[in-house]
N, C-alpha and C positions, 0 to 999 in steps of 0.2 A: 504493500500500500504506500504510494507515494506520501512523503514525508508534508503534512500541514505548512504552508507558506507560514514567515515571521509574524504577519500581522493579522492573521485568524487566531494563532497560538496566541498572539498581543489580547483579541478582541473574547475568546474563550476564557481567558485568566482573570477580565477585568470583570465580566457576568459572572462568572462562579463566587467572585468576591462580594459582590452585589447581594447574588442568592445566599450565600454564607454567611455573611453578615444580619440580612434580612431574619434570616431562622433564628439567630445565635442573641440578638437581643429580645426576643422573646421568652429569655431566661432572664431573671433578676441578675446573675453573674455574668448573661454574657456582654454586656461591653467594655466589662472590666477586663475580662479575657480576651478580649480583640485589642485592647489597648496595650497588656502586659505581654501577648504571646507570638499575636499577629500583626501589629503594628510593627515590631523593629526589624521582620525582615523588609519591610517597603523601606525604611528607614535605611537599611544597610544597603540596597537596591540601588536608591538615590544618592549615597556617600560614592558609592563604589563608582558611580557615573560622575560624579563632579571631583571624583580622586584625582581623576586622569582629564579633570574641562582645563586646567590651566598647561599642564603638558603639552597638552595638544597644541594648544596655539602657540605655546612658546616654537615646539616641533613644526606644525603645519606652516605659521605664517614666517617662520626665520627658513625654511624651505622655497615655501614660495613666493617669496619675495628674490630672494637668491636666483631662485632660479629663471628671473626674469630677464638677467643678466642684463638688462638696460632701465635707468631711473625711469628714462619717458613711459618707459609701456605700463613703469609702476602707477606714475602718473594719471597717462589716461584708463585704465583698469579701475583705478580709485575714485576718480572723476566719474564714471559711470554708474560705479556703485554708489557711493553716495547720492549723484543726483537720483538716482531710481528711485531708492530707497526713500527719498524726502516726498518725491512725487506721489509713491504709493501711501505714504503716511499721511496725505492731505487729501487724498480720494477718502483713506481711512473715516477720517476726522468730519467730511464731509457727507458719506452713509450715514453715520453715529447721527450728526444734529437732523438729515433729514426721516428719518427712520421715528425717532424721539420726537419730530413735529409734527407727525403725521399721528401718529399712534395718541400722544400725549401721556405716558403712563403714571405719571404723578400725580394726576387730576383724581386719580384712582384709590388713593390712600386717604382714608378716613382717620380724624380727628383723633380717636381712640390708637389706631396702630400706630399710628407716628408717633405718639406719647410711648407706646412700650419699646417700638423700637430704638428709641432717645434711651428710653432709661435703662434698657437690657445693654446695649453696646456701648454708652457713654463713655467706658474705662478705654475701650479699643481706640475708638475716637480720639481721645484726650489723647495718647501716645504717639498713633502718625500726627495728629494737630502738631503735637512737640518738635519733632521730626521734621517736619516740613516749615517749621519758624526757625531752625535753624540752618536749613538752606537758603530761606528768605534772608538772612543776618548777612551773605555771603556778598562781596563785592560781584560785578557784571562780569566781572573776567576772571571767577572763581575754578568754573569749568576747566576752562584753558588752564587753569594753575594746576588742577588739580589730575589733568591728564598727563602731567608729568612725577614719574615716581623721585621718591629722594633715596630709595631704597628699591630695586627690584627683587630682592630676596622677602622684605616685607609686602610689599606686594602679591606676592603669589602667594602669598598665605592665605588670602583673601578673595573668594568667589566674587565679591562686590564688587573688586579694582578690575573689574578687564580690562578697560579701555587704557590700564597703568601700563599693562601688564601688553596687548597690541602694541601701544606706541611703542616698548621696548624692543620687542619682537620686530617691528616695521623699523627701527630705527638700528637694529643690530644687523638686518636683512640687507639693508641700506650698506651697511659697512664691508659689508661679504662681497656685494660688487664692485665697490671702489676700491678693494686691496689685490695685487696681481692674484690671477687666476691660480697659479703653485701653492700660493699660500694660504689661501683660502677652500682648496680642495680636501686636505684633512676636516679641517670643521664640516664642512659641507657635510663629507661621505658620517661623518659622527650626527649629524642632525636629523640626514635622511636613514639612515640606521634606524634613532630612538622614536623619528616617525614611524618608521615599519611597527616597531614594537608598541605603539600605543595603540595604531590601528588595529595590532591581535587585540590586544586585552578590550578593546570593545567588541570584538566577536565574541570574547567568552564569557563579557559580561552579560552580554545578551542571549545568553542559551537561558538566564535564570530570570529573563524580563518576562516572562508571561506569569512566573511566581508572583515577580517582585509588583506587580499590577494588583495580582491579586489581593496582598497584604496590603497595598495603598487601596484600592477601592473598598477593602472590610472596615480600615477603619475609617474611612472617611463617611460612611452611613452612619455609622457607629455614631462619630462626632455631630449627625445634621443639628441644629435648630430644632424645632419646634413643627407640626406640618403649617397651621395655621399661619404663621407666619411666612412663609412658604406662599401658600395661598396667595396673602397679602402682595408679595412681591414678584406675583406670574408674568405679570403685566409688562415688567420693568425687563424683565430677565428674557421674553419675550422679545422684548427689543432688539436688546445686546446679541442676544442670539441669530436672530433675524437680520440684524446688520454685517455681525461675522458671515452669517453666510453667504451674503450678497459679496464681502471681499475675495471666499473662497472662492468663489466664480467669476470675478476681476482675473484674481491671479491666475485661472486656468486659461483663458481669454487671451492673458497675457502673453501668456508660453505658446499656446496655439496660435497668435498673431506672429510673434517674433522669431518662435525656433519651431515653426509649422508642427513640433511635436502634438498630438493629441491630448486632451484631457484626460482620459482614460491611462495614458502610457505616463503624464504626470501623477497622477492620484496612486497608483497600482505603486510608484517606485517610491512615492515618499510617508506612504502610509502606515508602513511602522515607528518613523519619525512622529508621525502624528500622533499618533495610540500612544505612545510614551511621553510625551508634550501633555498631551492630554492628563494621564497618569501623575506626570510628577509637577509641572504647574510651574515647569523651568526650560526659561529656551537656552539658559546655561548645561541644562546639566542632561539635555539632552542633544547639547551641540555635537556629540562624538558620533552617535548614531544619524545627524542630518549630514552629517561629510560622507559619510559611509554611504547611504543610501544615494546622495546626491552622484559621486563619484561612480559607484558600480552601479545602481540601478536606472541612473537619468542621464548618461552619460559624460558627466560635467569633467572637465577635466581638473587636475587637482592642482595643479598652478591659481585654477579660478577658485576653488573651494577653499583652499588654503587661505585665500587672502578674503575672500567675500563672506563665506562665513561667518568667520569669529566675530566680524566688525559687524555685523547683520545681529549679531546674537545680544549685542549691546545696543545698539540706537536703531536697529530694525522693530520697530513695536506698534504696528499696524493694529494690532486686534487690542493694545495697550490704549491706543489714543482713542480708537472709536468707542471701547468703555467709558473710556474720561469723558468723553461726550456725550452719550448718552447719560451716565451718570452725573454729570452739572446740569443739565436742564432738565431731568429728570427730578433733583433734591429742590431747582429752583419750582418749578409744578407745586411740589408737593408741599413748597412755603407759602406758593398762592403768588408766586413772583413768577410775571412777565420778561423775557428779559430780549430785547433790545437788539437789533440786526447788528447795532456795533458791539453789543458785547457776545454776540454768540461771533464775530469775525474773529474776536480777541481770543476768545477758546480753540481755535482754530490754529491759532499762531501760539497759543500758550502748552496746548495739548500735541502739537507738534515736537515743540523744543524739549516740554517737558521727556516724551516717549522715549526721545532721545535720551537722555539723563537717566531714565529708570533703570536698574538694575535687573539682570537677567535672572532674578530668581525669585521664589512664591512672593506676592504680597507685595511688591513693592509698586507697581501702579499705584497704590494706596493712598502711598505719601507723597508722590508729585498730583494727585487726584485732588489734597487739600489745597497744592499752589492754581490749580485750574481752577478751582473755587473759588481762593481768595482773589484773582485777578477781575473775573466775574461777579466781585461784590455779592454771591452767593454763604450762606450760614457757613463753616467748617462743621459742627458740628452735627449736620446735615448729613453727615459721613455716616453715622449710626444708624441711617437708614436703610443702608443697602450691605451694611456687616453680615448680616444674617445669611446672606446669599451669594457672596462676594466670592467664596473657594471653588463653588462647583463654575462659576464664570469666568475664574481664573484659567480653571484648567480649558476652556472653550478658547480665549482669548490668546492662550498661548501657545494652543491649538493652529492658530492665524499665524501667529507671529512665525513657527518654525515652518509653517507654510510658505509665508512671504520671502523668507532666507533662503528658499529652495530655488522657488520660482526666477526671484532674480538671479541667484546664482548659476541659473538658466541662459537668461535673456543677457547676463553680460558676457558667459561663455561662449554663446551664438555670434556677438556682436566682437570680439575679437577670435574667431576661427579657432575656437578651442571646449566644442560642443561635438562627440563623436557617440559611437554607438554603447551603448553598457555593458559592463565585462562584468557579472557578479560573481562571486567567489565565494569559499566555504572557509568555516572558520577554522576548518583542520586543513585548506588546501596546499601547505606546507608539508606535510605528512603522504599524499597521495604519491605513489609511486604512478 
């Protein structure tokens, strides 16, 4: 019997945790026991994918950047990616407010819920509020400062520093072409070496993702809310959802306009990317598995993965900003505030930059969500409205985001001649005689 494709075993492991979970609180002990038993393999799932998220890029991007062998081509490669990447994030921005105007979902929330959902998540609220008053404190040119490490060995301790941890990587890469070619061939052959061996160890981390899905999906029913509450906020989630998927179908559009590829041949190769995005609610820590898929199953070549990637994985956050957008005029609804063609423009350019800035791992749209608020003269503490709901949209949202890092990692591979056919491989194909 032919062996189950990645992402049935992906989509198997996350329903049995569903139903597992569903049975297993129907016992007074069992969400204690999904918590103490079942929970730290997802836990362990997700370390062991963000063990090896800063590896890689140090490996992938001081690769392929090197291996461009001319600044220009880094140049325009970068130029492309970025611009795409802003484009796609203002289409983003642009579904989210018109989606949320049409629907209105905040009009929807009665006097009575918004008072319990104020008072159940107040504590959550207050902490991004914090959070986000002290990025507000920060000069205009804080960003820029702060993309530079003073420490690269601190640095990578830290899932939060990529873009520390890229510049280094892009600026180390940099240095690989400008020293004679002799001298630089040891390093190289040592980089492209500890590339090979990362890319194993994401094949064998993924023989145990359909577990490790499973232990994330038990406890995360485990943990829901309240259903009523739920209820309360159909409307809203509705949206969000609605909007994602109107971007999922951009992006296909996207790839079928530019690299005549199919929808079908996109969806089919980066689909276990997705199920795991989905799963862990990290477009960090599931950046290892989007090169992989990108590379062998969509045929991107790994010059282009290498470098578009990781930087995607940080300021690529399409499914991030059209949250923040529905979620500010969404909080403003639900305060009885109209709000104004210039300030839904400024959410637009605020939900942008911010996207940019967010951090590729759980939760953190959250705390640039209060800077999109407070720019929009919207409550912060409006935040507690959408707590209750916030992790199962997360994982939808970043569902998009590791979509759109694909897509384009497409459309700029196409666009300099290094878009070929898919060569997928096994994780023992080292071992085949």
């Amino acid at each position: 019997m032919k062996k189950l494709a990645l992402h049935w075993q992906i989509i198997i492991g996350m329903a049995l945790g569903v139903l597992f979970a569903l049975g297993m609180i129907q016992f007074e002990w069992g969400p204690e026991f999904l918590q103490d038993w079942i929970k730290p393999f997802g836990n362990i799932f997700i370390n062991s994918l963000k063990l090896i998220a800063v590896p890689l890029i140090l490996a992938s991007l001081i690769k392929g950047v090197s291996d461009l062998k001319d600044i220009s081509k880094l140049s325009k490669m970068g130029g492309r990616t970025i611009g795409t990447y802003i484009i796609t994030t203002v289409i983003a921005v642009l579904i989210g407010l018109a989606v949320v105007n049409v629907f209105k979902p905040g009009k929807a929330i009665s006097q009575e819920t918004r008072q319990e959902l104020l008072e159940n998540y107040k504590g959550d609220a207050d902490s991004k509020i914090a959070d986000a008053a002290k990025q507000k404190e920060t000069g205009p040119l804080q960003a820029l400062e702060d993309l530079v490490p003073s420490n690269i060995f601190k640095a990578a301790t830290d899932n939060g520093n990529m873009l520390q941890v890229i510049f280094f990587a892009i600026f180390f890469g940099i240095g690989l072409i400008l020293i004679p070619e002799e001298q630089a061939k040891p390093v190289k052959a040592f980089f492209d070496g500890f590339n090979e061996v990362i890319l194993k160890l994401i094949d064998i981390i993924m023989l145990a993702a359909p577990y490790g899905v499973f232990a994330l999906l038990a406890a995360l029913v485990a943990e829901a809310p309240s259903a009523s509450l739920f209820i309360a906020l159909g409307k809203y989630a509705f949206c969000v959802i609605l909007g994602l998927a109107f971007m999922i179908i951009i992006y296909a559009v996207l790839v079928w306009s530019f690299t005549g590829k199919t929808p079908g041949f996109f969806f089919n190769g980066i689909s276990p990317a997705q199920l795991l995005a989905f799963s862990t609610s990290s477009s960090a820590a599931t950046l290892p598995v989007t090169m992989e898929r990108a590379e062998e199953h969509l045929g991107v070549d790994e010059d282009v993965t290498s470098f578009v990637m990781p930087i995607g994985a940080t300021i690529n956050m399409d499914g991030t900003s059209l949250y923040q957008a529905v979620a500010a005029v969404f909080i403003a609804q639900a305060f009885g505030m109209d709000l104004s063609l210039g300030a839904q423009l400024g959410i637009i350019a605020t939900a942008t930059l911010a996207s940019i800035g967010s951090a590729a791992v759980p939760g953190a749209g959250m705390v640039m969500l209060v800077i999109v608020l407070g720019q929009a003269g919207i409550p912060e503490a409006g935040l507690a409205l959408i707590f209750a709901i916030d992790r199962p949209l997360d994982m939808c949202r970043t569902t998009v985001n590791v979509t759109g890092d694909a897509a384009v990692s497409m459309i700029v591979a196409k666009s300099v001649d290094k878009l070929h056919d898919p060569k997928p491989k096994e994780w023992n194909d080292n071992y085949k005689k």
